[in-house]
N, C-alpha and C positions, 0 to 999 in steps of 0.2 A: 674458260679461265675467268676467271673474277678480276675485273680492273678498277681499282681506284679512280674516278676523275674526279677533279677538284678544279673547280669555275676559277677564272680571274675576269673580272671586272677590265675593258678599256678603259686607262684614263681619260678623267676630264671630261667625263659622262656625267649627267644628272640623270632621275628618277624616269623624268617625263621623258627620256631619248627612249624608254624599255618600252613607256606605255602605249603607243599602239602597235605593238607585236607581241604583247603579252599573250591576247587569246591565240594567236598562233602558234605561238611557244608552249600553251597546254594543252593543245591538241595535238602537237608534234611530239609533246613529251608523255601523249597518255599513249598515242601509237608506240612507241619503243618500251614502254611497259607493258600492255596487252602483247609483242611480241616475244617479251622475254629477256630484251639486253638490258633496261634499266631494271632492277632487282628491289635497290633500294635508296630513298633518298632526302637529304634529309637540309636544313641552311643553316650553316657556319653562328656559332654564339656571339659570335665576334663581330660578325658583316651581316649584310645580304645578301650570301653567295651561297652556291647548294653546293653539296658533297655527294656525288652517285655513285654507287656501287653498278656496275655493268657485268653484262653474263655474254662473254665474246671468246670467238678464235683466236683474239691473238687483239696488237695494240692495234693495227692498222683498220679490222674490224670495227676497233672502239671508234678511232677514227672517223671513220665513215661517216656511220650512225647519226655519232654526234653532230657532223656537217648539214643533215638533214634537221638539225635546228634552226628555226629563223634570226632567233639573237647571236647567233653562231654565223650564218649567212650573213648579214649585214653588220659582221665582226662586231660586236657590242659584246661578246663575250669570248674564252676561249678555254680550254681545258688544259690542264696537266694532268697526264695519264701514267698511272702506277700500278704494272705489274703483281699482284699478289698471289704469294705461294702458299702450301699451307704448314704451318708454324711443327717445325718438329725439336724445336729445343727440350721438349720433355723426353727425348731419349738418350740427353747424357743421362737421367737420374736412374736409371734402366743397366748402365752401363756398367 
């Protein structure tokens, strides 16, 4: 199943609370790529937050995963996770 996560930022964070867990965080984040649940990923035009596409069983899988981040571990970040299905509105034109 493909899930949407979309990053939120703890308040009241500066730059420098990220910077020494950064390199943990891409070495945590290249492991769940090399495995296959992060797919694809990409940061918000808006912010500095990322938007991942994950490849999981289900939410609680996404879950997981994503627990095994260290900006995640030392709550500096957190997810909203979104279910996606795949789009069949092109079969009312069929109808």
């Amino acid at each position: 199943m493909k899930i949407l996560a979309i990053q939120k930022e703890a308040p009241g964070l500066s730059a420098r609370d990220f910077v020494p867990h950064l390199r943990g965080e891409a070495s945590a984040g290249w492991a769940l790529y090399k495995e296959g649940v992060i797919r694809e990923m990409y940061f918000r035009g808006d912010k500095p937050e990322v938007i991942l596409i994950l490849e999981c069983e289900n939410i609680e899988e996404a879950e997981s995963k994503l627990a095994t981040l260290p900006l995640v571990q030392k709550e500096l970040i957190s997810f909203d996770l979104i279910e996606l299905k795949p789009y069949h509105g092109y079969e009312r034109l069929f109808r």
